[in-house]
N, CA, C and O atoms as a printed pandas DataFrame, in Angstrom:
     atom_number atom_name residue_name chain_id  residue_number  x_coord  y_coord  z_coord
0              1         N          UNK        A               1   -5.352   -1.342   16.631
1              2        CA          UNK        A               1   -5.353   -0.586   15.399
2              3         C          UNK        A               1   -5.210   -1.561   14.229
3              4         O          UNK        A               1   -4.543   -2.587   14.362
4              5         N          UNK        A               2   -5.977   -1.178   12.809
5              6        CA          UNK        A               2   -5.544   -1.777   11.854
6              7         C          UNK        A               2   -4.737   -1.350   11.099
7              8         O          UNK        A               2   -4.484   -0.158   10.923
8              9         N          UNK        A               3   -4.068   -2.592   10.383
9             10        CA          UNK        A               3   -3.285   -2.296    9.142
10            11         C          UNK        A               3   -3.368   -2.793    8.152
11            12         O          UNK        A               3   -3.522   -4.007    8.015
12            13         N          UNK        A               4   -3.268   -1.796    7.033
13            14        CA          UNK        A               4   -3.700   -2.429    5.465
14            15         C          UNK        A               4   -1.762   -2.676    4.978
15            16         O          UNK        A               4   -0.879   -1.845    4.766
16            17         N          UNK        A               5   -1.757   -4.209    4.962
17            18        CA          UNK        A               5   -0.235   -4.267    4.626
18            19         C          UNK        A               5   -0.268   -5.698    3.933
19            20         O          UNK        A               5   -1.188   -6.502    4.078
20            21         N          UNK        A               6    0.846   -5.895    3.175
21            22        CA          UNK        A               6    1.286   -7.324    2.644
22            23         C          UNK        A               6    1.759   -8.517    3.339
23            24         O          UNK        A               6    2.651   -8.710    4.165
24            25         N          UNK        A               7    0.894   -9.262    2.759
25            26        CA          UNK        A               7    1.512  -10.282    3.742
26            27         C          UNK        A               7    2.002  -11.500    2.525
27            28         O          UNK        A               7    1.417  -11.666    1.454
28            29         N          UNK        A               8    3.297  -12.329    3.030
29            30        CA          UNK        A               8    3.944  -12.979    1.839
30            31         C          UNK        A               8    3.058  -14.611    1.709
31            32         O          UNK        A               8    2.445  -15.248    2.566
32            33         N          UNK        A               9    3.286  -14.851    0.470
33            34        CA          UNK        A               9    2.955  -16.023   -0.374
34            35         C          UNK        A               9    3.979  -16.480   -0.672
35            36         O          UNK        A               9    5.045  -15.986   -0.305
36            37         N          UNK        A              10    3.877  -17.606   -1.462
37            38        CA          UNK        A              10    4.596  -17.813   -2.795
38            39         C          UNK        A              10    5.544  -18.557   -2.034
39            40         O          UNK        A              10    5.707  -18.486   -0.815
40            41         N          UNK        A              11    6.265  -19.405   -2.992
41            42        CA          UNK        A              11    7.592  -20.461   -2.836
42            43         C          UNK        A              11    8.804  -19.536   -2.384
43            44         O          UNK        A              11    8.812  -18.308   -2.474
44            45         N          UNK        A              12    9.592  -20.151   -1.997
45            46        CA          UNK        A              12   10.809  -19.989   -1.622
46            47         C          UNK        A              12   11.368  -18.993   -2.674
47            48         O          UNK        A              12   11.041  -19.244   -3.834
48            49         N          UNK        A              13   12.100  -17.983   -2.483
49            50        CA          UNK        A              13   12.977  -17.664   -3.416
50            51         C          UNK        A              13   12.042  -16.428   -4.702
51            52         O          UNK        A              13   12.403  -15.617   -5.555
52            53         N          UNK        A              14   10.651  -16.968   -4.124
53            54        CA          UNK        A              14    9.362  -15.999   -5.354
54            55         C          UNK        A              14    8.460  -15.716   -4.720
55            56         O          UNK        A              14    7.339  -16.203   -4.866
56            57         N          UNK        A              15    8.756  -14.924   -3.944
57            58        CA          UNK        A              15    7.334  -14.236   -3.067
58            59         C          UNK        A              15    6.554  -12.916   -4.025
59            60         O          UNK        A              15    7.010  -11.892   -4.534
60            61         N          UNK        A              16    5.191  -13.512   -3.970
61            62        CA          UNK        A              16    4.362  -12.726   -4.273
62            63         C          UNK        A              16    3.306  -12.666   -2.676
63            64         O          UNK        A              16    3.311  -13.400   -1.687
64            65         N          UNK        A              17    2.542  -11.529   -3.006
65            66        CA          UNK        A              17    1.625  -10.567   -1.752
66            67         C          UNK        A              17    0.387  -10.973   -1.958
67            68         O          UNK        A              17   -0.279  -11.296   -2.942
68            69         N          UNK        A              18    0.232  -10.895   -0.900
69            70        CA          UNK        A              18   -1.422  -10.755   -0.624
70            71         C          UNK        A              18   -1.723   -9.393    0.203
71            72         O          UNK        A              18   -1.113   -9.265    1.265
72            73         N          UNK        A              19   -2.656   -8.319   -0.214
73            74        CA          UNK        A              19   -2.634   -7.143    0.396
74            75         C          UNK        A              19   -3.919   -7.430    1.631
75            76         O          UNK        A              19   -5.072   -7.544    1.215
76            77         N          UNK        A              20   -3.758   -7.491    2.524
77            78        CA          UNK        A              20   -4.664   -8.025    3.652
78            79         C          UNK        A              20   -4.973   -6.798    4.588
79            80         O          UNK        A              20   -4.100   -5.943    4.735
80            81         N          UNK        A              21   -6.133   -6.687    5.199
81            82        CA          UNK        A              21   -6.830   -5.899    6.835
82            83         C          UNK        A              21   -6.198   -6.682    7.612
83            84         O          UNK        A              21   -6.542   -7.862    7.678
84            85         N          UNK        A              22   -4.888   -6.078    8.545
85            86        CA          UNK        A              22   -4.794   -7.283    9.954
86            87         C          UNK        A              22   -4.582   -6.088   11.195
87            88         O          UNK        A              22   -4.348   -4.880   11.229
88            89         N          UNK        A              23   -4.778   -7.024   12.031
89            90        CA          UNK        A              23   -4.361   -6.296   13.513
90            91         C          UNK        A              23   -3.198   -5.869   13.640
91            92         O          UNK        A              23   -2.427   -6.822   13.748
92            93         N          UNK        A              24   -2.636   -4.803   13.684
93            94        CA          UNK        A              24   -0.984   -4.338   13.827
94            95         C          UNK        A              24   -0.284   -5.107   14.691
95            96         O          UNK        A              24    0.945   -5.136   14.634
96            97         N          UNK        A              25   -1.123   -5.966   15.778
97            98        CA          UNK        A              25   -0.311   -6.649   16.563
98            99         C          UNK        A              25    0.141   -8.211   16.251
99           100         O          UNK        A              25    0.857   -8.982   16.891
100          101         N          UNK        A              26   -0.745   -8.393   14.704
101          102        CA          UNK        A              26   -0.789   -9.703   14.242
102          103         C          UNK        A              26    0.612   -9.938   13.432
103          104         O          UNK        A              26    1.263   -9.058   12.869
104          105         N          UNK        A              27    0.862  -11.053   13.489
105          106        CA          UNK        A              27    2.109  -11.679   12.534
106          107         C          UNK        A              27    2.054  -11.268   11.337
107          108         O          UNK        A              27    0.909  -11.072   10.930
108          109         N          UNK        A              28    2.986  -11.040   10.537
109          110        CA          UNK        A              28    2.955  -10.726    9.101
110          111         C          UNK        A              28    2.199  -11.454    8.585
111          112         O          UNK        A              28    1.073  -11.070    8.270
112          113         N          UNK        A              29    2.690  -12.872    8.334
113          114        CA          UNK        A              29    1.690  -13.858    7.759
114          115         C          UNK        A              29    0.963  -14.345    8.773
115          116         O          UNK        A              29    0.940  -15.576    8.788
116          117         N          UNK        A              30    0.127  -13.608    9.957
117          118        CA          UNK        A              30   -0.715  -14.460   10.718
118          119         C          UNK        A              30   -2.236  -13.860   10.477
119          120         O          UNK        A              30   -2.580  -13.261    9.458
120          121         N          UNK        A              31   -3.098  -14.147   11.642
121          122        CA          UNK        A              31   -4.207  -13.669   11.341
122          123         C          UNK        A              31   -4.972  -12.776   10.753
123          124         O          UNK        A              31   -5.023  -11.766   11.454
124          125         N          UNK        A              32   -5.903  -12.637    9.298
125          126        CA          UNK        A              32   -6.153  -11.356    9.030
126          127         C          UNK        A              32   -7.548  -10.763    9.025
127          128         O          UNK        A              32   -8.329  -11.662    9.339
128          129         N          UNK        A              33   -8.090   -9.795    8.834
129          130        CA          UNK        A              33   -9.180   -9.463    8.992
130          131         C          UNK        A              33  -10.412   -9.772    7.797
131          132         O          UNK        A              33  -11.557  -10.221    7.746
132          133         N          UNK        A              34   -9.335   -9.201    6.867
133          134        CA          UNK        A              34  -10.319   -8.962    5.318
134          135         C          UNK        A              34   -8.803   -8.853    4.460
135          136         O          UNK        A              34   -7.858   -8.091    4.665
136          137         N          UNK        A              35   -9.029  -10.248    3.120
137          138        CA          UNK        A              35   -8.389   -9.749    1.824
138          139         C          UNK        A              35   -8.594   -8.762    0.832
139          140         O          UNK        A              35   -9.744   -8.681    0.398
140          141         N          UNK        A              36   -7.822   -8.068    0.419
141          142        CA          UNK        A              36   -8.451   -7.088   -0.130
142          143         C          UNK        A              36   -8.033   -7.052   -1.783
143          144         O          UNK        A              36   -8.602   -6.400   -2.658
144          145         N          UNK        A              37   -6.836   -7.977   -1.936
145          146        CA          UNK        A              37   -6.215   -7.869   -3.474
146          147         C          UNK        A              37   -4.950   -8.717   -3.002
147          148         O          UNK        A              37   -4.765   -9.169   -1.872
148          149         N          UNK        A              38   -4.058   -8.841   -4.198
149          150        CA          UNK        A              38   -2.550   -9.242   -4.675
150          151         C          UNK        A              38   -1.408   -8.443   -5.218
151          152         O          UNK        A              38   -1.547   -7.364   -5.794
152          153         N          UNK        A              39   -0.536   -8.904   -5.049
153          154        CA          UNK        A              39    0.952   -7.844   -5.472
154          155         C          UNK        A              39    2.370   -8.791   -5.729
155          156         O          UNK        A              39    3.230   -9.427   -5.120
156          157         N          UNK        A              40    1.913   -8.364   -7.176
157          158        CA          UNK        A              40    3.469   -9.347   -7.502
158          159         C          UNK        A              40    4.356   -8.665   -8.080
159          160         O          UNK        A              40    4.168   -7.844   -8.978
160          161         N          UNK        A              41    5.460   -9.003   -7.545
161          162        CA          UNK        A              41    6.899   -7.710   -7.962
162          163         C          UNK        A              41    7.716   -8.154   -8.453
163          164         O          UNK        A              41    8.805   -7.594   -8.579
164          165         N          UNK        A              42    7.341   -9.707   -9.037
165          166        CA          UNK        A              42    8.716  -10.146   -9.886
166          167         C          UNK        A              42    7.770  -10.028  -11.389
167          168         O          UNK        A              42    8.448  -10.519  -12.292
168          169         N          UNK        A              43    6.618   -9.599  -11.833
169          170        CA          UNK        A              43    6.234   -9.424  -13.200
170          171         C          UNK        A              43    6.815   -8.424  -13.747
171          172         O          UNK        A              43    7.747   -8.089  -13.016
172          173         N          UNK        A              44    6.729   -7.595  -14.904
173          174        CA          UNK        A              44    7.119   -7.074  -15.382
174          175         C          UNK        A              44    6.237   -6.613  -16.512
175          176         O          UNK        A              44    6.285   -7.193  -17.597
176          177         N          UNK        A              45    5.283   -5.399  -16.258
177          178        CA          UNK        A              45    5.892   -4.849  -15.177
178          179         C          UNK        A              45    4.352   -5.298  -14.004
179          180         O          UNK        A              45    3.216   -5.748  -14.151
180          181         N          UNK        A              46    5.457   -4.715  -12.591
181          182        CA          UNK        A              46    4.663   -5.398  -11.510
182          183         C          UNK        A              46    3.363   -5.249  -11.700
183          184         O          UNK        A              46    2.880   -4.210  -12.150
184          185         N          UNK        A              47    2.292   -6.864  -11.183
185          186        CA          UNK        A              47    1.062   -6.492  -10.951
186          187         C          UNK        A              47    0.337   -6.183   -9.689
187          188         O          UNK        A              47    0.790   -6.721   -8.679
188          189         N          UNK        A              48   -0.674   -5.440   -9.564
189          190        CA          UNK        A              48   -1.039   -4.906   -8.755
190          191         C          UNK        A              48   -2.394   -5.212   -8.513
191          192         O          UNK        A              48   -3.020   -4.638   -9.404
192          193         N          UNK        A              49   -3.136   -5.784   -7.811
193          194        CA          UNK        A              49   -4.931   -6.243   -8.187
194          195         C          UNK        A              49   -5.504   -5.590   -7.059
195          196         O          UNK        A              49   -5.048   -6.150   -6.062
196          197         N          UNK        A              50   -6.004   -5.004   -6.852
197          198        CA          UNK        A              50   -6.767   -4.474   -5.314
198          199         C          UNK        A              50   -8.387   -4.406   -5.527
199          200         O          UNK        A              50   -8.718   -3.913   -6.605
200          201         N          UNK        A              51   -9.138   -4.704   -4.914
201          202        CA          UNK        A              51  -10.481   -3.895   -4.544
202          203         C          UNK        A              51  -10.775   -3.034   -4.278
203          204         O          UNK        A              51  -11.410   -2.999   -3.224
204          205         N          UNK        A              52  -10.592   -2.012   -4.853
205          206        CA          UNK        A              52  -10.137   -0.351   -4.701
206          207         C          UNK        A              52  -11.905    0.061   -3.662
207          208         O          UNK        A              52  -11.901    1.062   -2.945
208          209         N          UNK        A              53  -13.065   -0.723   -3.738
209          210        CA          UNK        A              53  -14.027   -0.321   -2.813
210          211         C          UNK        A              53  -13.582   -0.728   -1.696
211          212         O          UNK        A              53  -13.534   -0.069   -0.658
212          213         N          UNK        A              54  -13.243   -1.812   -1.857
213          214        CA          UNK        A              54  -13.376   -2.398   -0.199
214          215         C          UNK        A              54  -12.173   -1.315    0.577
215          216         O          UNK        A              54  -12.382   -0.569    1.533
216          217         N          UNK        A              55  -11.016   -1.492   -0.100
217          218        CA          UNK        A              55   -9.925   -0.556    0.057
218          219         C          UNK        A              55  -10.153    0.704    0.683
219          220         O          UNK        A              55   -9.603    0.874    1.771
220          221         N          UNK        A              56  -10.837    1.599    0.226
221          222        CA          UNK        A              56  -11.604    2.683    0.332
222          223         C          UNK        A              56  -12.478    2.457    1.467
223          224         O          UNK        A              56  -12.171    3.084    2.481
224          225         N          UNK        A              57  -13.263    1.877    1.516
225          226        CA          UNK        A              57  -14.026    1.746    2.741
226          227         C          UNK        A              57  -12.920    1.298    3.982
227          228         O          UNK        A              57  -12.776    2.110    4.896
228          229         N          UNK        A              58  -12.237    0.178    4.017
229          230        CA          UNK        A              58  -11.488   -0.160    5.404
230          231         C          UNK        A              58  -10.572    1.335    5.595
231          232         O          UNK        A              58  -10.687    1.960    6.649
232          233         N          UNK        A              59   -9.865    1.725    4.730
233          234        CA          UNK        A              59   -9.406    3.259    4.965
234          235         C          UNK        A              59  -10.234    4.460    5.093
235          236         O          UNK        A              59   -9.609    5.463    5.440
236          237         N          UNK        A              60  -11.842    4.636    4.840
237          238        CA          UNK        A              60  -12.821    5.304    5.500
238          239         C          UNK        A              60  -12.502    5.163    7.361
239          240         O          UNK        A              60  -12.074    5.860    8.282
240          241         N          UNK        A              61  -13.127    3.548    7.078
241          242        CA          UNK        A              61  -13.178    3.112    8.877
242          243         C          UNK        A              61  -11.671    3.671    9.580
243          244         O          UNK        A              61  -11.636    3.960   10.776
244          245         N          UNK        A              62  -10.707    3.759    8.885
245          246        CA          UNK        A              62   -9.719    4.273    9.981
246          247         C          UNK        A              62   -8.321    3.146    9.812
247          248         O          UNK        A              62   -7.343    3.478   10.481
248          249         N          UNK        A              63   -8.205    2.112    9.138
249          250        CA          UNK        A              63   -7.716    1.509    9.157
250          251         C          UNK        A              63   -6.267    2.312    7.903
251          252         O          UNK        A              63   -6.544    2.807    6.811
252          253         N          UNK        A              64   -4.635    2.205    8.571
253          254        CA          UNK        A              64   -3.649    3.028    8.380
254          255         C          UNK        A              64   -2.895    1.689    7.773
255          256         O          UNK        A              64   -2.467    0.681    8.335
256          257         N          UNK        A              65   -2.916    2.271    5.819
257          258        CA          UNK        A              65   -1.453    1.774    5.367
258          259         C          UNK        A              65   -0.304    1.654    5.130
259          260         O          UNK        A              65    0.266    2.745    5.113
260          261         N          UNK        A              66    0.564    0.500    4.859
261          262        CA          UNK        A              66    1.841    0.588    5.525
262          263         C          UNK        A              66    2.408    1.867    4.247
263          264         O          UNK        A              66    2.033    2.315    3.164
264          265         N          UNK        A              67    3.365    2.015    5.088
265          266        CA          UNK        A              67    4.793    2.889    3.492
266          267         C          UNK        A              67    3.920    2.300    2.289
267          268         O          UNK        A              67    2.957    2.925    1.845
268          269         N          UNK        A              68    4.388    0.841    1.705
269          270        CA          UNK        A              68    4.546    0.363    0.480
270          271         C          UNK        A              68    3.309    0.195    0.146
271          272         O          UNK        A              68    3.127   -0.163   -1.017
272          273         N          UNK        A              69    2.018    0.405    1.080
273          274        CA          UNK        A              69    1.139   -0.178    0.025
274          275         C          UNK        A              69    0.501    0.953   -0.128
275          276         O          UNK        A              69   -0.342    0.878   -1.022
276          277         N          UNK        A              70    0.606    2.605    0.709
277          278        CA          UNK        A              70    0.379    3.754    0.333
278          279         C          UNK        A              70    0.947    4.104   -0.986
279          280         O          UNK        A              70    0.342    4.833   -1.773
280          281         N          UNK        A              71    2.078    3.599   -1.227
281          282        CA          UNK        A              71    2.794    4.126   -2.395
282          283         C          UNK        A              71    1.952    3.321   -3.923
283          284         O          UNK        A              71    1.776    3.820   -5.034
284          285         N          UNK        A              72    1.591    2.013   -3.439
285          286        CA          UNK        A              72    0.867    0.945   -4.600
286          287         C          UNK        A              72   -0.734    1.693   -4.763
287          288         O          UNK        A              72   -1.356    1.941   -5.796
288          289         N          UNK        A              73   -1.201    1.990   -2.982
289          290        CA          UNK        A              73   -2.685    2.930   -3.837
290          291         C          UNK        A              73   -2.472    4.097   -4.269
291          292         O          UNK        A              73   -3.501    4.656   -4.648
292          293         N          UNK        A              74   -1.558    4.675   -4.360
293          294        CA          UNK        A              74   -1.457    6.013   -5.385
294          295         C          UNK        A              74   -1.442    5.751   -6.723
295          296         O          UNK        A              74   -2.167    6.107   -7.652
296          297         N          UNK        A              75   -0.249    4.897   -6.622
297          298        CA          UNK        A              75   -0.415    4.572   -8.405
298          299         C          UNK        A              75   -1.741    3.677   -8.653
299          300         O          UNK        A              75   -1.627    2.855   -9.562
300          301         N          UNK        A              76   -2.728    3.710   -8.115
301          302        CA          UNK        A              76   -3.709    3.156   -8.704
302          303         C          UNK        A              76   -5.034    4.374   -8.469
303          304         O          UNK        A              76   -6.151    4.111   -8.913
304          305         N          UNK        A              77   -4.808    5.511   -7.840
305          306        CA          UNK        A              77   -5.428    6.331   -7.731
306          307         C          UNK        A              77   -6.373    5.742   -6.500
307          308         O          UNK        A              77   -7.588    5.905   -6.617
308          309         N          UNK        A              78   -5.901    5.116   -5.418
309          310        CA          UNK        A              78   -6.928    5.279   -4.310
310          311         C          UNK        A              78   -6.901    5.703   -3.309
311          312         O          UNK        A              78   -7.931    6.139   -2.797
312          313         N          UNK        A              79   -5.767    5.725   -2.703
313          314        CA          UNK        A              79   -5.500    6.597   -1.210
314          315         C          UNK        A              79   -4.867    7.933   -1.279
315          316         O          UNK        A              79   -4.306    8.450   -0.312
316          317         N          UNK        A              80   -4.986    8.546   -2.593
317          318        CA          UNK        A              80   -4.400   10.018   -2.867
318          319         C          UNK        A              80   -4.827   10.940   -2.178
319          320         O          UNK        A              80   -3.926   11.775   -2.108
320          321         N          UNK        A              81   -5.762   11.287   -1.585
321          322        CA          UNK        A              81   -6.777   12.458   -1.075
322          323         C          UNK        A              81   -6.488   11.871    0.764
323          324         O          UNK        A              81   -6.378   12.586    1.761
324          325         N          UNK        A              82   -6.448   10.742    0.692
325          326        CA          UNK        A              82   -6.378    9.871    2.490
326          327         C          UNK        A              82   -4.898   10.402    2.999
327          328         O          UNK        A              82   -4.563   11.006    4.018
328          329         N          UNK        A              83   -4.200    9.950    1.923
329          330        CA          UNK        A              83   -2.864   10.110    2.214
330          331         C          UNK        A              83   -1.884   10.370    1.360
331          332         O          UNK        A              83   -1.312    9.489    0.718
332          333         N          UNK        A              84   -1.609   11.645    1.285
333          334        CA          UNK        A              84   -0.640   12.208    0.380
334          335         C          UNK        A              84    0.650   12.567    0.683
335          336         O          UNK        A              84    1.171   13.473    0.033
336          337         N          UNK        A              85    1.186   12.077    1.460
337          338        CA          UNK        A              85    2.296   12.102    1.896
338          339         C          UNK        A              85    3.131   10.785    0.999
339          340         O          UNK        A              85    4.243   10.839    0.472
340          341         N          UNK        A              86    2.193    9.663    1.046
341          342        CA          UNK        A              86    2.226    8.339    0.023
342          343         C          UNK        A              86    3.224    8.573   -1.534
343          344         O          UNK        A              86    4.144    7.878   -1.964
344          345         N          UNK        A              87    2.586    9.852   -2.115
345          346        CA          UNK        A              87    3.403   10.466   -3.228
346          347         C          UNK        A              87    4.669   11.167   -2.797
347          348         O          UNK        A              87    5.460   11.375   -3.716
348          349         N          UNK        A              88    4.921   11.453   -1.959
349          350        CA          UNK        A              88    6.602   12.119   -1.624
350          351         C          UNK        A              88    7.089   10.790   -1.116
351          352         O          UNK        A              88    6.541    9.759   -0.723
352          353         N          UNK        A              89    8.759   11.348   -1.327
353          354        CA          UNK        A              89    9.710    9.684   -0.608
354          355         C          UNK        A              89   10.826   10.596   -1.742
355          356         O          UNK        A              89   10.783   11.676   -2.330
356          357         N          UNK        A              90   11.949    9.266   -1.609
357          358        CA          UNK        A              90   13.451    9.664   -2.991
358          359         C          UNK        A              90   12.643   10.041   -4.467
359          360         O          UNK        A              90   13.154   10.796   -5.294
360          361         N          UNK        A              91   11.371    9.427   -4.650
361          362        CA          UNK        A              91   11.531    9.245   -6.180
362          363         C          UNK        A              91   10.776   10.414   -6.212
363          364         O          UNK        A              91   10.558   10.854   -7.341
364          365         N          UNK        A              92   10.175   11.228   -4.967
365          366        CA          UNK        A              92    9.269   12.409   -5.735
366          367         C          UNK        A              92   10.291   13.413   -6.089
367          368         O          UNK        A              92   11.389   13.093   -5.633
368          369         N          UNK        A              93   10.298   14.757   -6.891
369          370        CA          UNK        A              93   10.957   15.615   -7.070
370          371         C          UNK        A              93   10.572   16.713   -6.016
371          372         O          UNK        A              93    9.404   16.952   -5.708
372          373         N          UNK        A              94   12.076   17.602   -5.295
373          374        CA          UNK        A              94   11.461   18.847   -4.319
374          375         C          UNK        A              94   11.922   19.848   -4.918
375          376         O          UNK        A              94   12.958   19.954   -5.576
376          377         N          UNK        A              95   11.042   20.674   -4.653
377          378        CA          UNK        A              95   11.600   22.327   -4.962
378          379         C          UNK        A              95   12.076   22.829   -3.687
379          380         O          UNK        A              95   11.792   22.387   -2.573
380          381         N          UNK        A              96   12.918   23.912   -4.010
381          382        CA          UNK        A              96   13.790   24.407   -2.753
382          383         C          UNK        A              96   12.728   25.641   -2.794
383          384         O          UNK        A              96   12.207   26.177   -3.771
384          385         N          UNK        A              97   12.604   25.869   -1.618
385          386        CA          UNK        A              97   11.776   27.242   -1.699
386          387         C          UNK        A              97   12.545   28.302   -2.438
387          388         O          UNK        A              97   11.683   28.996   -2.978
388          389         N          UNK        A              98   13.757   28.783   -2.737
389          390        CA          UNK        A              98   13.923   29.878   -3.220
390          391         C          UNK        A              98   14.184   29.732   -5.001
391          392         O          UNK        A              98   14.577   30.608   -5.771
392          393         N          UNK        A              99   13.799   28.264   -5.309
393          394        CA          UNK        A              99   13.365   28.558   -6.643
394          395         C          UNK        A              99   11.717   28.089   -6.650
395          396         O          UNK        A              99   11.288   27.360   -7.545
396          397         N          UNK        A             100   11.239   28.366   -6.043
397          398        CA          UNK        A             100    9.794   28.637   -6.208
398          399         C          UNK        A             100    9.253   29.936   -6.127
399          400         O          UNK        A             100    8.093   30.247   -6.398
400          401         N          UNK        A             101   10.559   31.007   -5.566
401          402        CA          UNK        A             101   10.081   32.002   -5.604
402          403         C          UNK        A             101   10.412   32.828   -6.651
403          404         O          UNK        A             101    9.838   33.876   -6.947
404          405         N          UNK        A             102   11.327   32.343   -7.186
405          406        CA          UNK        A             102   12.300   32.961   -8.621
406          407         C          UNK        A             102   11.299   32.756   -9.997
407          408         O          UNK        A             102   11.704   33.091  -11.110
């Protein structure tokens, strides 16, 4: 199976991402399939660079992203419709069903 997930860069102490296609069975930082973009979380505010086609297409083919980078293609509007579960977690807001019915 694939996975669309981060894999680390950067010096000691300042890791920035590389958002990569790898084999789920591959090392974090080991072999990958296809780069697809970057992710840096010490900017301010964070940057985010993706190939939102290629993106789109390896998640056509079937290929499943992790938690964090479901949550990074939402806010960029690309895996919303693939995977919407991506938008719920702590920071979404829930309604209790019985004030949805009120």
């Amino acid at each position: 199976m694939l996975k669309i997930r981060l894999s680390r860069v950067g010096k000691k102490k300042q890791p920035t991402y590389r958002v990569v296609v790898a084999d789920a069975r591959a090392a974090r930082d080991g072999a990958v399939v296809d780069v697809l973009g970057h992710y840096n979380p010490r900017t301010d505010p964070t940057t985010f660079v993706v190939d939102a086609d290629k993106a789109r297409d390896w998640l056509h083919k079937g290929a499943q992203p992790t938690e964090r980078v479901s949550r990074l293609f939402a806010k960029e509007g690309i895996a919303r419709a693939a995977h919407p579960e991506a938008l719920e977690g702590p920071e979404a807001p829930q309604e209790s069903p019985e004030a949805a019915q009120a």
